[in-house]
Structures are given as structure tokens and as C-alpha cells.
C-alpha positions in Angstrom: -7.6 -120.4 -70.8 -10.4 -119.2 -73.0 -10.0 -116.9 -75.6 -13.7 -114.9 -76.1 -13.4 -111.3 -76.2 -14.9 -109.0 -73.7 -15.6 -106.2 -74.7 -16.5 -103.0 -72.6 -18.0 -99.7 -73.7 -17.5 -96.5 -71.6 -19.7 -94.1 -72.8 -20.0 -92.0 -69.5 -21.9 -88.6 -71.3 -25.2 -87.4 -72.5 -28.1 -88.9 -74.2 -27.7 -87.7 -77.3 -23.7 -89.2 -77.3 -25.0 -92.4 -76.1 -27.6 -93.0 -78.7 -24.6 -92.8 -80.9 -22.9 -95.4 -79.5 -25.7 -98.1 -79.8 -24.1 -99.2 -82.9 -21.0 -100.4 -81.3 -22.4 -103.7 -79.9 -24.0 -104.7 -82.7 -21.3 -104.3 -85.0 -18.9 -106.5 -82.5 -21.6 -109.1 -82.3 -21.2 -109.0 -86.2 -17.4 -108.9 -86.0 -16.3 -111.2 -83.0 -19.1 -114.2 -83.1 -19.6 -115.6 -79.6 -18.0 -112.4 -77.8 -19.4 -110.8 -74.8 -20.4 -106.7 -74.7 -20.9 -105.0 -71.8 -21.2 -100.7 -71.5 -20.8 -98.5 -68.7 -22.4 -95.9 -68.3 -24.3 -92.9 -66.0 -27.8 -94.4 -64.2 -29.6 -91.8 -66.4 -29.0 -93.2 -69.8 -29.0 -97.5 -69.1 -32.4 -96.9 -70.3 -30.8 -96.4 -73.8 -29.5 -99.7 -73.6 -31.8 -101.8 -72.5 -33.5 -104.6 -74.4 -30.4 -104.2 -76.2 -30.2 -107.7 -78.0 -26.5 -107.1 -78.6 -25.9 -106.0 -75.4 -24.9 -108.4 -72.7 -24.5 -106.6 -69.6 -25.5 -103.1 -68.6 -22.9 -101.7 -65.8 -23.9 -98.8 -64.2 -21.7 -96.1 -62.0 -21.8 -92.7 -61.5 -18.9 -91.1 -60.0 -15.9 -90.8 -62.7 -14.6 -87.4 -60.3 -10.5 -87.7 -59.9 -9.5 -89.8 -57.1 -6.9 -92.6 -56.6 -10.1 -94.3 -54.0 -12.3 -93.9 -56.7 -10.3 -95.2 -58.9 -9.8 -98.1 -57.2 -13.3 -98.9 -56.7 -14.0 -98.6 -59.6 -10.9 -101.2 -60.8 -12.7 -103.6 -58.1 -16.2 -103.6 -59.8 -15.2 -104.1 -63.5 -11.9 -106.9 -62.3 -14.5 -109.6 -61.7 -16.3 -109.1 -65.5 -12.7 -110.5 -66.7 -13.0 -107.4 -69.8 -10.4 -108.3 -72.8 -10.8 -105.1 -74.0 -11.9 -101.5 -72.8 -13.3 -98.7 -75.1 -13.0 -95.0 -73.7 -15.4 -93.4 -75.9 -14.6 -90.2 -73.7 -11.6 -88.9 -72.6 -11.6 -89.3 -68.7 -8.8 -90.2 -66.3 -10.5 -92.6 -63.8 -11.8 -94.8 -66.5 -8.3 -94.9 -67.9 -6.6 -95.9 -64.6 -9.4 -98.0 -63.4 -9.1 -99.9 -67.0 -5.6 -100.7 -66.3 -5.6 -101.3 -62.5 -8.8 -104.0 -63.8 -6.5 -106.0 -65.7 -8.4 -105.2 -69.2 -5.9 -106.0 -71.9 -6.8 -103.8 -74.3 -7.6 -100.4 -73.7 -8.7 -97.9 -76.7 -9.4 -94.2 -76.1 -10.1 -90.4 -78.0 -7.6 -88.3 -78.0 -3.5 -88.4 -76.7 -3.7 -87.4 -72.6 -0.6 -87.9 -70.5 -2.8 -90.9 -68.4 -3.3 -92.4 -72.2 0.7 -93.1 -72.5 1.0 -93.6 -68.7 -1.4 -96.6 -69.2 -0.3 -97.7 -72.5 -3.7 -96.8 -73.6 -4.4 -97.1 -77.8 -5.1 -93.2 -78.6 -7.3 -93.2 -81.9 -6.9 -89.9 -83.2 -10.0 -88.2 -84.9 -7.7 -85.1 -85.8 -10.2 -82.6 -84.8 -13.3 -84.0 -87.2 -11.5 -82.6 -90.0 -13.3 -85.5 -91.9 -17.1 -85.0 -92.8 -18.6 -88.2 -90.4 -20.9 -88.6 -87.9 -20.1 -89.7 -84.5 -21.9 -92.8 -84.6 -18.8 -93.4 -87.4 -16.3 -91.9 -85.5 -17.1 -94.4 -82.0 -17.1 -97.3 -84.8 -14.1 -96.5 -85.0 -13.0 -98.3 -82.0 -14.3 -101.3 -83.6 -12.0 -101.3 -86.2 -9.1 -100.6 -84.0 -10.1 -103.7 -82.3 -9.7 -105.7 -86.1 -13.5 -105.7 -86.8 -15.7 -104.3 -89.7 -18.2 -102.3 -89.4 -21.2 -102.8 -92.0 -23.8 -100.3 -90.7 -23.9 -97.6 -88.3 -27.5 -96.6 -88.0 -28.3 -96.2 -84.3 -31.0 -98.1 -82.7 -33.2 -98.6 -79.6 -35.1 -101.1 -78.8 -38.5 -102.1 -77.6 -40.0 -104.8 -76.0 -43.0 -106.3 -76.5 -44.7 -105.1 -73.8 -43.8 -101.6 -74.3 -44.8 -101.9 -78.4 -48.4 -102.9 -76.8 -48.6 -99.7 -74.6 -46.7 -97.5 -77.3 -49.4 -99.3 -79.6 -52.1 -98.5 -77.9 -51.4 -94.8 -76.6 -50.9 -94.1 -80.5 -54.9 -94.9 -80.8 -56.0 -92.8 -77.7 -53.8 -89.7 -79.0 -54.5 -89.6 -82.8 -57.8 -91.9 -82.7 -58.8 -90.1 -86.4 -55.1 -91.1 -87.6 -53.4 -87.5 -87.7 -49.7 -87.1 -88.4 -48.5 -87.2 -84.4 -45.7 -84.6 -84.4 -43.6 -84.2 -81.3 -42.2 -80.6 -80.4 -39.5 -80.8 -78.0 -38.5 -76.6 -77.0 -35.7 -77.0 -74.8 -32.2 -77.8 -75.2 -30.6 -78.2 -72.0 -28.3 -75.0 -73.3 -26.8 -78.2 -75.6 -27.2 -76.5 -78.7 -28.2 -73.4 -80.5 -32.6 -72.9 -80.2 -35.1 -70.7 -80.9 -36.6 -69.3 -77.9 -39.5 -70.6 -76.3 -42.3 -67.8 -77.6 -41.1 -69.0 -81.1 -41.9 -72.7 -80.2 -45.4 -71.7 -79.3 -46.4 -69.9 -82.5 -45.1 -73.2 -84.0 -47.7 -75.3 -82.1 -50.1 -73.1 -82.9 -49.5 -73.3 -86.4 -49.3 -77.0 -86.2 -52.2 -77.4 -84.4 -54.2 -75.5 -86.7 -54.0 -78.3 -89.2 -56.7 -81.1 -88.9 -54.3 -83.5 -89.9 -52.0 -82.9 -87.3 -51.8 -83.7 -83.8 -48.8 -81.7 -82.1 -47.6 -83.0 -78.5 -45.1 -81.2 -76.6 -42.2 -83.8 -75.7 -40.2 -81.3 -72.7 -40.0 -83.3 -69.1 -40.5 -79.6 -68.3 -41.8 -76.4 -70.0 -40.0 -73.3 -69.9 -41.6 -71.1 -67.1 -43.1 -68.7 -69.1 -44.5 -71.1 -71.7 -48.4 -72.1 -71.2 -49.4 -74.3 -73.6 -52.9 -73.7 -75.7 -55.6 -76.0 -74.7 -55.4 -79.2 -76.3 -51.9 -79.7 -76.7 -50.2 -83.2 -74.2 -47.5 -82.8 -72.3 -47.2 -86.6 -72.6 -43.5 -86.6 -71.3 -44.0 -84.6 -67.6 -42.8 -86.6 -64.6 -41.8 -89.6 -66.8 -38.5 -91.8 -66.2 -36.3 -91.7 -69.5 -37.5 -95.1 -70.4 -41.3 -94.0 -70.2 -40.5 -91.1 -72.2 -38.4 -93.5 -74.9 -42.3 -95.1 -75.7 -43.8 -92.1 -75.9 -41.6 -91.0 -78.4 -41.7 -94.2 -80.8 -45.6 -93.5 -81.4 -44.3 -90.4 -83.4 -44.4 -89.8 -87.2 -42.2 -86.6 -86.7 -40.1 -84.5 -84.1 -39.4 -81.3 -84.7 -36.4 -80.0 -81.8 -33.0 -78.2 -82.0 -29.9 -80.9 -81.9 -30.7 -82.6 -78.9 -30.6 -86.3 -77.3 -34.1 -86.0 -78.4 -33.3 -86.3 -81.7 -31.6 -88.9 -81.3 -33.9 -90.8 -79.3 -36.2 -90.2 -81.9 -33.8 -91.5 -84.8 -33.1 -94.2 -82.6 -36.8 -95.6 -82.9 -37.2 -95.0 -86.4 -39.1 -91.6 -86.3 -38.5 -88.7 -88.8 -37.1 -85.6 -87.6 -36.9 -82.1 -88.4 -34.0 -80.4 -86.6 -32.5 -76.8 -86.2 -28.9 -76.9 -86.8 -26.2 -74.5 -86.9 -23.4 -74.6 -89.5 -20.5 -74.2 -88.0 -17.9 -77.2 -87.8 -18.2 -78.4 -84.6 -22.3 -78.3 -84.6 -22.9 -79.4 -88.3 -25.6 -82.0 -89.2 -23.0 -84.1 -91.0 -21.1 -84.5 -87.3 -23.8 -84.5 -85.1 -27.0 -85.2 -87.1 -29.2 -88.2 -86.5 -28.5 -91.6 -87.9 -30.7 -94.6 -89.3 -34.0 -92.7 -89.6 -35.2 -89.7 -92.2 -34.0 -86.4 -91.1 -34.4 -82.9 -92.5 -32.4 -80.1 -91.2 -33.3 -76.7 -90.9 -30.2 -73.8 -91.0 -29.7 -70.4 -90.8 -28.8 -68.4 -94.1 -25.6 -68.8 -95.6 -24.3 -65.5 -94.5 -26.0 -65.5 -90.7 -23.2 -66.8 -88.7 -21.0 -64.3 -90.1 -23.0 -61.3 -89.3 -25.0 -62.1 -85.9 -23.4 -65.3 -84.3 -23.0 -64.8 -80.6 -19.4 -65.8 -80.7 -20.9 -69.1 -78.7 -23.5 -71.3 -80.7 -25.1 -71.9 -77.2 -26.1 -68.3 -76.9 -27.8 -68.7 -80.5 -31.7 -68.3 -80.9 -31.1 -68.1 -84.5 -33.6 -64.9 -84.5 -33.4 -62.0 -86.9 -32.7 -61.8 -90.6 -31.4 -64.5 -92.1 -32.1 -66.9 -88.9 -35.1 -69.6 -88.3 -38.5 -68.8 -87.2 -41.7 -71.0 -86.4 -42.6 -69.7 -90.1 -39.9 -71.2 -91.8 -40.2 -75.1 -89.7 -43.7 -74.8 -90.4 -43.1 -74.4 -94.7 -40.2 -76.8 -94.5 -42.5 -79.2 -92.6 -45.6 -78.9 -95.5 -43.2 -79.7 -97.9 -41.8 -82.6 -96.0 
């Protein structure tokens, strides 16, 4: 019987959490020599993955609802991969029962739920990111629980050639004088604290009244009662995540609230400029970008404690104290 590792990865959320994860495979290439990695995940991120040189197989499925059919379905689609070992980067029941009804030896999850112990599943506990790490750190953790080492956690995404040719070459046609291309991304999904979207467009105006710069807006979709000035690409409208992914590497900057986004951007290499809020759960040092340069932009010291919402969602950091296209557009010249 052969003894190779086969490793899964269930990362079964957003963008931004599954940019986060892209270290894992390349750390158990590192680790286990001549193992296999597969991830699951949702059809709207495999483009995260892809190209992935670490990466072995990308699995995709959609429905992780409660359900002892689904359950079982989805026991009968990863059985036949023969896994060795299961990561859960995300608490969910059906992954946990399908991992076990699959046969996968192993299993790893976040957090101690009843199905955990019901499945004999390894609980790694991140006692309620009481330590100042990143989540790219924290998911590498799974790595060590497996008896590997982790060397680097910098997130990446990769390119082929094909798309470095086009990426290439829409660089030339969008800053042909070679202007700093900076991306501006104004929504957040309702993901994170943001300023709102009139703020966004004195910022591009701002921007784009610097020769030097070329400002593109980044959005799939603008905000309905955004129009933006004459001049300025939507170069992301109507495009598949994976389209959108080579637009973004041509950047020298984003500028966007903690979004996947960001961490798209990060991913590729480009510098970022994000709004951040300072409380635990939201921090830079938790959920900031890894591998790339980033700046972070926060309210004043004493804002949270005098005009926060009571949920960082409802945030637009405006007022006193907050973050206004002003302030990005200083931090930014002295970037």
C-alpha cells in the first residue's frame, strides 16, 4: 500500500479568505516531497487557484447546506481522490461528516463543535486570535498540525503565460506615457468598514488630477449613484474573476477598504493602500495583506470610542477623527 500523503484543503468562503490560504500548498509541497494537494472549494473562487504550481487538483462543489443526502454525495465525490488527510479551514458540518463518511484519515478543523468530537476530528484551537497573526499564519497552522514546517507565508497567485502577455500588453494601452496605474476599488460587499461612495469619487478626482497618475476604478459594479468623470476605466465590468485577476496584476497600487480585493492584489505582488478599522477582530495585523507592500490607513486613536456604530460594517469612518479622500490622497503622496 502506498504511503503518499493526500492532502485536501476545504476552504469553502470568500475571496479574500481563500487568497489566504494559497500558502498552504506550497508549504506541504515544501514539507511532504512527492505528496499530492488538492482544495475544495465554491465555483466562484477556483479561479484563485488555478495555475497553482503546488496545486494538484482543483475540486469544485457548491452546496455545503445541512443534509444527511448531501452529505453523502459529497462523501461519494471526494472517496475516489483516496485523501490521507482533510483540512477544514472553516467550521462546517457537512464537510466534517462527508470527511469521515470518505474514508480521509486525518481530519483537521477550527474550532471544538459537537460534529468535531463526533468524527474524531483534530480541533486546532486559535483561542479567539488572542495572538497578533495573520490568517494566512493562522491556516498554516494546519500544516504544522500535520508534522510540517512552514518557512513562508506570503500568499500568492499565479499567472500564466498567456495571461502575463495580455496583462503585459493592456498595461501599455492604459498607461502608454508610463503613469503610476492606481486601482480604486469603492465597494465592500458590506465585508468591512468603507467610506461611502461620494468620498471615493473626490478621491478619483484628486487622483486623476495628477499627470502622473492614471486611476482605474476596479468595482464589477458601481454603486448606483456613482458616475464616474470622463476618463476614468471601469476595466473590471462584466468580467469573470479570473479576467478581473489580470487586470489587477498590471497595477502599481490599489487603494480599497479590507476586501478580497486586497488580497487579490497582494496576491500578484501589487502595493496596497487599505482602510482598516482597529478593533480586534478587523485589525491589519489579522486580516491585512501578505507578501506584497501594504500601507494602512486608520481612524484616530480615539474614533472608535466616540462614534463606532456598535457594528464595524455600519462604519464609513466619516466625521472627526475618521478617513476622508483627503487623508488616502496625503498618505498616498507620501507613499
Amino acid at each position: 500500500m502506498s504511503d503518499k500523503r493526500k492532502f485536501l484543503i476545504a476552504r469553502i468562503d470568500r475571496i479574500g479568505d481563500t487568497v489566504l490560504a494559497t500558502p498552504l500548498p506550497r508549504e506541504l509541497k515544501k514539507s511532504f516531497p512527492g505528496c499530492e494537494v488538492s482544495v475544495l472549494v465554491r465555483s466562484y473562487t477556483k479561479d484563485i487557484f488555478l495555475h497553482n504550481p503546488f496545486v494538484d487538483h482543483i475540486l469544485v462543489w457548491d452546496d455545503f447546506s445541512r443534509g444527511i443526502s448531501k452529505i453523502r454525495s459529497l462523501a461519494k465525490f471526494l472517496k475516489p481522490h483516496g485523501f490521507t488527510d482533510g483540512f477544514m479551514l472553516l467550521p462546517n458540518e457537512t464537510l466534517a461528516y462527508s470527511f469521515f463518511l470518505a474514508g480521509i484519515k486525518r481530519r483537521y478543523g477550527t474550532s471544538r463543535k459537537l460534529y468535531h468530537l463526533l468524527t474524531n476530528t483534530i480541533s486546532l484551537d486559535r483561542k479567539k486570535y488572542a495572538e497578533e497573526r495573520s490568517e494566512a499564519d493562522y491556516c498554516l497552522d494546519f500544516v504544522r498540525s500535520a508534522g510540517g514546517e512552514v518557512t513562508e507565508f506570503s500568499t500568492k497567485i499565479y499567472l500564466s503565460e498567456e495571461e502575463r502577455f495580455t496583462a503585459e500588453k493592456f498595461k501599455k494601452e492604459t498607461a502608454p506615457n508610463g503613469e503610476k496605474i492606481t486601482g480604486v476599488h469603492i465597494t465592500s460587499g458590506g465585508s468591512a468598514p468603507n467610506m461611502p461612495a461620494g468620498e471615493y469619487l473626490r478621491l478619483i478626482n484628486l487622483l486623476a488630477s495628477n499627470p502622473q497618475i492614471k486611476v482605474v476604478v476596479t468595482d464589477n459594479r458601481l454603486p448606483p449613484e456613482l458616475t464616474l468623470p470622463e476618463g476614468i476605466l471601469l476595466i473590471n465590468e462584466g468580467k469573470l474573476l479570473r479576467e478581473s485577476i489580470v487586470n489587477f496584476s498590471i497595477f502599481d497600487l490599489l487603494i480599497s477598504s479590507s476586501t478580497g480585493t486586497m488580497h487579490i492584489a497582494a496576491a500578484l505582488g501589487v502595493d496596497t493602500l487599505s482602510l482598516f478599522c482597529p478593533l480586534p477582530a478587523c485589525k491589519p495585523s489579522l486580516w491585512g495583506p501578505v507578501g506584497n507592500k501594504a500601507e494602512f490607513v486608520l481612524p484616530s486613536e480615539n474614533y472608535c470610542a466616540t462614534r463606532c456604530p456598535g457594528d464595524p460594517k455600519k462604519c464609513d469612518f466619516s466625521g472627526e477623527g475618521g478617513i476622508d479622500a483627503g487623508i488616502i490622497y496625503s498618505k498616498m503622496m507620501n507613499y
